[in-house]
N, C-alpha and C positions, 0 to 999 in steps of 0.2 A: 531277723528274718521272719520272725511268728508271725508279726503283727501284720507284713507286708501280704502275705500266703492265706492268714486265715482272716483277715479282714479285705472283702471286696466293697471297697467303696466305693458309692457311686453320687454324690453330693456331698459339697460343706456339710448341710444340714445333719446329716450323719456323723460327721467331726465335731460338729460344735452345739449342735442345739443342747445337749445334756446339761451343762452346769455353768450357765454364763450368768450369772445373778447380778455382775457388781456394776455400780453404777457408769464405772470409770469403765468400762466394758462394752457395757448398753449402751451407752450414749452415742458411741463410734461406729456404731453396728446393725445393720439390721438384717431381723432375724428370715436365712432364707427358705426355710421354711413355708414362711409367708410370699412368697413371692415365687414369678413363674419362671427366672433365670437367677442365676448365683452371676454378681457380676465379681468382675478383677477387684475392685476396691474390695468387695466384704471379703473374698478368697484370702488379700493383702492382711485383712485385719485376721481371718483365722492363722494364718502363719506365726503373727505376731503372739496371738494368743495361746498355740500351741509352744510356741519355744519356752513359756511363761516357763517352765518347771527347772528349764537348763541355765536360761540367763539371766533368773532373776535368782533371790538368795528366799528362797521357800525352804520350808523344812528338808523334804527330801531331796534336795540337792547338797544343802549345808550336809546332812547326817552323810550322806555319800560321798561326799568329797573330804569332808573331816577324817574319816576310815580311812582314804586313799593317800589323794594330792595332797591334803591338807597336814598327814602326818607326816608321807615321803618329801615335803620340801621343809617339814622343818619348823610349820607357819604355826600348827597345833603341836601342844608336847604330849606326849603321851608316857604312860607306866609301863615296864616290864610285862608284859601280860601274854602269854602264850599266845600264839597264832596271830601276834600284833602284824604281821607284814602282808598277812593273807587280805588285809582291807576286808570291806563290806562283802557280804556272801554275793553267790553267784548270780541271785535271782535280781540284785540289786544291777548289777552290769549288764543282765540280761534289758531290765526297765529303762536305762540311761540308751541301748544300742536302739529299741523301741521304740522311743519316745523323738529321737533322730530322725526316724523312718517316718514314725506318721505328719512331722513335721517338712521331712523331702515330700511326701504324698502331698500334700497342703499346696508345697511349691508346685508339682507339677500338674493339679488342676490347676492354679493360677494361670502356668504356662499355658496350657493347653487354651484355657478359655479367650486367650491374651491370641494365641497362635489362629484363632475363629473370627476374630474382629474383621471388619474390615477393613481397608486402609485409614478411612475417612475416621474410626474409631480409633486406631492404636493409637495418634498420637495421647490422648487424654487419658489413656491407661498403661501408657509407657514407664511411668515412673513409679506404678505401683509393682509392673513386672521386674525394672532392676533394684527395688528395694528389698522387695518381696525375696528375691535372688541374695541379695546382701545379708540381712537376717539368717536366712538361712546357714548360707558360705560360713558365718562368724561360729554357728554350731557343729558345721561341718569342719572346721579349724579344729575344735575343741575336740571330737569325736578322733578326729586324726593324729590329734596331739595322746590320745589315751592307747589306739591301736593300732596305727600307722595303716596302710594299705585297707581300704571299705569300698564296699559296691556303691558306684555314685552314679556314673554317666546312663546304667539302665537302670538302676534302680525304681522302686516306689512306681510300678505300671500295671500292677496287677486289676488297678480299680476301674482302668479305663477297658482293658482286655476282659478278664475273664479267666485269664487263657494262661494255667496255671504253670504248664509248662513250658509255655514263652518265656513268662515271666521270671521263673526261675533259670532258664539259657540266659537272659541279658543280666540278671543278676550278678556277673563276677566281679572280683575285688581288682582295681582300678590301683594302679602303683600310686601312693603317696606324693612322688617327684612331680609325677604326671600332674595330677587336680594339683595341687600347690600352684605349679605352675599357670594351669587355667584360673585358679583364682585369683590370681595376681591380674591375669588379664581381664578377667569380668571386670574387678573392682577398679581397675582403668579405663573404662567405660562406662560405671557412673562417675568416676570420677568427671571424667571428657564431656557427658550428658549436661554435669552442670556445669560446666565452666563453658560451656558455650553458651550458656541463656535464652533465653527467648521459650522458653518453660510454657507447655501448655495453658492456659488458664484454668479452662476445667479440672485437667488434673491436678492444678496444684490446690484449688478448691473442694476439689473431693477429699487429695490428702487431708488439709484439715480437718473433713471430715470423721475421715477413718483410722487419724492417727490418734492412739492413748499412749502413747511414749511422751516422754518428757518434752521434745522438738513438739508435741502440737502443732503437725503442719506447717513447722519451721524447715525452709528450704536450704536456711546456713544452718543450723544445726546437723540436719540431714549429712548437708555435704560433708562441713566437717566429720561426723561420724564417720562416712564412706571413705574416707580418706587417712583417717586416724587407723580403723581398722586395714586398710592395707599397709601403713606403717607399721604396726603389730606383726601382721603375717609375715612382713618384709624382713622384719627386724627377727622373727624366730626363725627363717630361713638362713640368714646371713652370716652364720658363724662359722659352719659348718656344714659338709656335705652336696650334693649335686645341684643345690637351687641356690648357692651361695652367688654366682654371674647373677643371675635374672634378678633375684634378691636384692645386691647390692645395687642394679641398675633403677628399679622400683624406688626405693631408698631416695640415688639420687635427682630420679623426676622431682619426688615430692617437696623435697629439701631444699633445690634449686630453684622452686617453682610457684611460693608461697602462695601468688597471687591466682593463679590455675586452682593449686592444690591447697585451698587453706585448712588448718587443723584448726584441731579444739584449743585456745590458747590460755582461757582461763576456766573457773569453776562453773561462770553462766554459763556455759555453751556443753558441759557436759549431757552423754546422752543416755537414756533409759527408762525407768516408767517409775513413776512418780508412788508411794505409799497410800493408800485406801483402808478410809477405816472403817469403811460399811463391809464389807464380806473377807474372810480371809483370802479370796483367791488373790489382793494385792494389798494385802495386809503385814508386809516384810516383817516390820518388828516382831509382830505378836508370832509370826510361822519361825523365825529364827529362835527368839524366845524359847519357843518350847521345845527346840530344839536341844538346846543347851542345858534347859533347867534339871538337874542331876545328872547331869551327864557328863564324862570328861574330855568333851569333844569341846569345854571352852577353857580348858589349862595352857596359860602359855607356853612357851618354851627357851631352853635354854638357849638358843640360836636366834631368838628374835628377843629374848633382852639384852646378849648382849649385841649387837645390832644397835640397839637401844643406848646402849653404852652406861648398863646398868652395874654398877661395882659389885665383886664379887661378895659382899655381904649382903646385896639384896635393898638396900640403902640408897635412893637418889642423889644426885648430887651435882653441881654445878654444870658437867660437862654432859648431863643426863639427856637424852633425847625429849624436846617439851610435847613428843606427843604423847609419851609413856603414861602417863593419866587418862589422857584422853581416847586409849588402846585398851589397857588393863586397869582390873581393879587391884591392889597388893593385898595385903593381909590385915589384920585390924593393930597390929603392932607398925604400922607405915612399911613394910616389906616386900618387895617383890624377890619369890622364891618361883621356879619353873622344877619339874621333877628333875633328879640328879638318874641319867641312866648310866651313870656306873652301879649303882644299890640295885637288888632286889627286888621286885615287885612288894613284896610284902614289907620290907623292910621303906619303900617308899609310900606305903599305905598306912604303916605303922605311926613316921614321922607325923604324917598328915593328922593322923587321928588323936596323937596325944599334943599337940600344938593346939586344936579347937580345942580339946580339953581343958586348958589352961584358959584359953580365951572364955567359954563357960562360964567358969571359976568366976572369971571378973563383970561378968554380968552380961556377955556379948552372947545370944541367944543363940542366931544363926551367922558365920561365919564360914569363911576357906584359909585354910594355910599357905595352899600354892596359889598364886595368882590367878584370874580369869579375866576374859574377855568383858571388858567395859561394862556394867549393868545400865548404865543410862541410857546411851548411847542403842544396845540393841536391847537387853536383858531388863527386868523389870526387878523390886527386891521382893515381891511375892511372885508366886509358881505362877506361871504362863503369864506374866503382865509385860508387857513387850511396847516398846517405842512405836505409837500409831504415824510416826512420820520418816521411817527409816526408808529411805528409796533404791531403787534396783540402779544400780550405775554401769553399762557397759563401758564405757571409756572414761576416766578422767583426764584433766590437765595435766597432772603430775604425771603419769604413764609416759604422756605424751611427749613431754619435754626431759625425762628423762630417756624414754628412750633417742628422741634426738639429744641429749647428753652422750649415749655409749654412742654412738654413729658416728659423732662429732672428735670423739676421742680415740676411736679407734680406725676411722675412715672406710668406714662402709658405704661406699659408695660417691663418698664427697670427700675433701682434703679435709687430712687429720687438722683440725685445729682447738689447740687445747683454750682459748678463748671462751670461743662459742661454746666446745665443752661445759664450762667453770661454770658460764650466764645461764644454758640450759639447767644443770646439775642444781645448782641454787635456788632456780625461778620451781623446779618439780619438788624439790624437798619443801619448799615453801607452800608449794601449792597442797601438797601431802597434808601437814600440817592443816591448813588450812581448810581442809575435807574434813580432815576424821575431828577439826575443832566443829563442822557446822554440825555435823551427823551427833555430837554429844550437844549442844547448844539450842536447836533446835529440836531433839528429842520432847515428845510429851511428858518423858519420865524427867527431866533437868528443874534440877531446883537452886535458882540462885541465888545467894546472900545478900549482895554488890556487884558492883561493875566488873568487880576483879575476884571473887571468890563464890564457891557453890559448894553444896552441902553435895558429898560423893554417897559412895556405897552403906547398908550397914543402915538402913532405914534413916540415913543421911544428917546420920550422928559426927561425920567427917567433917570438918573444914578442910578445903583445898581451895590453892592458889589458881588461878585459869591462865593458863598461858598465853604471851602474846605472838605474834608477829614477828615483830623485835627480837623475841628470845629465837624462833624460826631463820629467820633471818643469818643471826649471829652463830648461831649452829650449824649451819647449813655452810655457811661457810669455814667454819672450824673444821667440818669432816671432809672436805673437798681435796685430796691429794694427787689427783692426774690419775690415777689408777683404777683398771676395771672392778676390780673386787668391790672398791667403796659404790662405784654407779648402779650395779646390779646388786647390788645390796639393798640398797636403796629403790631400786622400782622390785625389786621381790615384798621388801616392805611395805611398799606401798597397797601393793594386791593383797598382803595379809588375808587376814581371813574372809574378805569381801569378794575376792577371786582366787580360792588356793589353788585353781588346774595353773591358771596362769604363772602363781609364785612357784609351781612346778617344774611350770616348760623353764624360770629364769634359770634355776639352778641345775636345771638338767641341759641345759644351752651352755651355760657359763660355767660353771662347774661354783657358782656361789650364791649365795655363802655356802663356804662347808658345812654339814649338817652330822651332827657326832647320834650312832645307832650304838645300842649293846644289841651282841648277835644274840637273834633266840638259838639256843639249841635245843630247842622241843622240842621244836617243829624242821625236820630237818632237809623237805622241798623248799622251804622259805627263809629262808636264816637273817636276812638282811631286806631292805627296800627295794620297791620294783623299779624298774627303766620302763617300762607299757602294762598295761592290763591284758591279759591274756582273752583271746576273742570268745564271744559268749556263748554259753551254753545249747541257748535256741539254735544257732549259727552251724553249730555243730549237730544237731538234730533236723534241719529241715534245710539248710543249703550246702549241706556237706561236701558237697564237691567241689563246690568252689573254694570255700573253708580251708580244704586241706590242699587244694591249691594253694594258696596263703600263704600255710601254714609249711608247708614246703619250700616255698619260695623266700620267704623270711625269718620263720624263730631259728634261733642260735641254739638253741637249748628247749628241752620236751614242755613245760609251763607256757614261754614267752615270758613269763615276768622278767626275766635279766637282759633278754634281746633287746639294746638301744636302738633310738630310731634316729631316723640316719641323720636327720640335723642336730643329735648330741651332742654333747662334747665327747673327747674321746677316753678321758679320765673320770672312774665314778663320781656322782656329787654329791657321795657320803664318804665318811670313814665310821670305819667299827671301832668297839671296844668290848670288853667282856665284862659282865655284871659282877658283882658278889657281893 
């Protein structure tokens, strides 16, 4: 609410002239500044630009989410460490609620300029107002998914007004059910937009213009996206709680309807913005990179190796999942170890430090005992050298057919058929696979031997095998048993650490994988993992009233962190244990 209250805006040029440098930027954009109108298209392109920090994998999203989502579902492991459940500090949730805000503001000049056109105009800037709107909806998903119930429908008005106490009157928090439900119905209407065709010309020529996402004024890319993403919202609605009808009906438009509603079906058609290696503002690798580099925000964990189907000595082996190389790197004795949270903090720091010790001994300089997060792939093996071709992916294929895997199996919306099931489940684990092989293969950091072997971690002292297809394939079908646990295991994996809000909402939907906590008792407001983020600090300093309206209306408990939100499952999607 800071951001909305003490910044009056009154141009783009205001939002965005500060730090647009990158090429892949420029080139889409022109600066309005220079010019005597801000039209829809450049509006369309600040939107995009603003959400850069939520939906693409930048440092300060990774560092924020790793604190949070990323350790509450399980995706990142983390040590015994005092105050582990409180996440990222307050000022951090305050920047994620802000950054929201100035991105609604974004939209609603778009709206508004879009709302001035004349008739004769809107067609040719129609499609940058429902995109524009989509983008948005997709972080407005995310932001809902963190604190259920946000000011949406008045929000972000203060720039056109002035008019400080207008704008904080229309400011109230908007019940979750409610926008759910209206989003399902916007994103029905791009949907509807393009499956009738006959698509302006100019607009669809401007788009090229103005679009730096991956789609480059790809109108099936597009669609597919807008349609993917209403299967996502659809599919987190549909398990549980008051949007499960509408949900499962969404569901089965789309599923029913391939040829109206097509998705993303394989890897080319995925959507998001592409790696730059002239400025970091889309420079993924290197912004993740440094994220990670001494930090233990890239330890895997015991829930996603064994997921992995990594044997409990830490040893790959036949039935081993073939992305596990191409995820993590093991230890220099061939090892994957994730922290053990039955041990002690100290006693799990201990382990770690007399194991490189040994490693030392034998001549290995810099090493990890517990496993991390891929080096090729995002990480580089000197400090901040980072993959210059690691790209922001809102959707993939695997996502997608995975979750038309759990739909198909459990009849959300369309007849249970465990077929379709089996074909979906297989074609997403495949296509998994298949991602996290390009994102290590195409890495600037990837150094190959052969056709069939690359030198891994460890200044690529390693020989490793390169997994195929085949072995994908033949896995995929090994772990297939009719059962939900195995599907959403599987698309929680999939978003792994490239979208850990998302591997959040699976387990907090589904209630899996179960994810094993030792309780802190230090800290004794927080003992265990949160169900929401508790609303931010600013929110509680300058829109107070509405705030505690909110906050009346919804937390279960004084924090919010234990109050589920209502499309939960009803059962935690943790279990505890005690350290010692």
């Amino acid at each position: 609410m800071k951001n909305i209250f003490a910044l009056a805006l009154t141009g783009l040029a205001l939002l965005l002239a500060a730090s647009c440098s990158d090429a892949s930027f420029d080139s889409k954009y022109k600066d309005p500044s220079k010019t005597a109108t801000v039209g829809v298209p450049q509006v369309f392109t600040g939107i995009l630009y603003k959400g850069n920090k939520w939906m693409n994998p930048v440092y300060y999203r990774y560092y924020v989410q790793s604190t949070t989502s990323g350790f509450y579902s399980g995706v990142i492991g983390n040590a015994n460490e005092r105050g582990r459940f409180r996440g990222a500090s307050e000022g951090y949730y305050n920047t994620r609620w802000q950054d929201f805000y100035d991105m609604l503001t974004q939209y609603r000049l778009l709206e508004d300029n879009y709302n001035q056109l004349s008739d004769v105009e809107k067609p040719a800037n129609k499609i940058f107002l429902l995109l524009g709107r989509t983008v948005m909806q997709a972080q407005l998903h995310e932001v809902m998914s963190l604190w259920g119930d946000v000011p949406y429908t008045g929000a972000s008005t203060l720039w056109k007004s002035s008019n400080y106490a207008d704008a904080k009157a229309k400011d109230v928090y908007d019940s979750d059910v409610d926008t759910y439900k209206q989003i399902l119905v916007d994103l029905k209407e791009v949907g509807d937009y393009f499956a009738a065709g006959n698509l302006n010309t100019n607009g669809v020529a401007n788009l090229k213009r103005q679009d730096f996402t991956l789609a480059d004024g790809s109108i099936d890319i597009w669609r597919r996206y807008v349609n993917a993403l209403r299967l996502r919202i659809a599919l987190h609605l549909a398990t549980n709680g008051e949007c499960v009808t509408v949900a499962r009906a969404a569901i089965k438009e789309i599923l029913e309807n391939p040829t109206t509603y097509p998705l993303i079906d394989d890897n080319t058609q995925n959507q998001g913005v592409a790696a730059d290696t002239q400025t970091d503002d889309f420079n993924y690798g290197k912004s993740v990179s440094q994220a990670l580099c001494g930090s233990s925000y890239c330890s895997g964990s015991q829930a996603m190796l064994d997921a992995m189907n990594v044997p409990a000595n830490g040893y790959p082996n036949a039935n081993t999942d073939p992305r596990l190389p191409l995820v993590y790197d093991p230890n220099p004795s061939g090892r994957y170890v994730a922290y053990d949270v039955t041990k002690s903090n100290t006693d799990i720091a201990n382990l770690g430090t007399d194991s490189i010790k040994v490693y030392q001994s034998k001549g290995i300089k810099s090493a990890n005992y517990y496993c991390v997060i891929d080096s090729q792939a995002v990480q580089g093996w000197a400090t901040y050298q980072g993959n210059e071709h690691l790209p922001a992916c809102w959707i993939n294929a695997a996502e997608v057919n995975l979750s038309k895997a759990e739909c198909y199996l459990k009849g959300y919306g369309v007849a249970t058929d465990l077929s379709k099931a089996k074909a979906c489940f297989i074609a997403g684990v495949v296509q998994s696979f298949e991602y996290y092989k390009d994102l290590k293969t195409n890495s600037t950091l990837y150094k190959s031997i052969d056709a069939t072997h690359f030198n891994d971690s460890y200044n690529g002292k390693r020989k490793m095998a390169l997994p195929t297809t085949t072995q994908a394939q033949t896995y995929a079908m090994q772990l297939w048993d009719g059962s939900e646990k195995v599907v959403a295991t599987q698309l929680w994996l999939n978003f792994g650490f490239i979208n850990e809000l998302e591997a959040w909402n699976v387990v907090r939907r589904t209630g899996y994988p179960k994810v094993t906590f030792a309780t802190d008792t230090q800290v004794s407001n927080y003992p265990s993992p949160a169900h929401r983020l508790p609303y931010p600090s600013d929110e509680l300093t300058y829109n107070a009233e509405n705030v505690q309206a909110a906050i009346a209306r919804k937390y279960r408990e004084p924090t919010g962190y234990y109050t589920k939100l209502f499309w939960a499952n009803t059962q935690d999607y943790y279990q505890m244990v005690t350290s010692h």
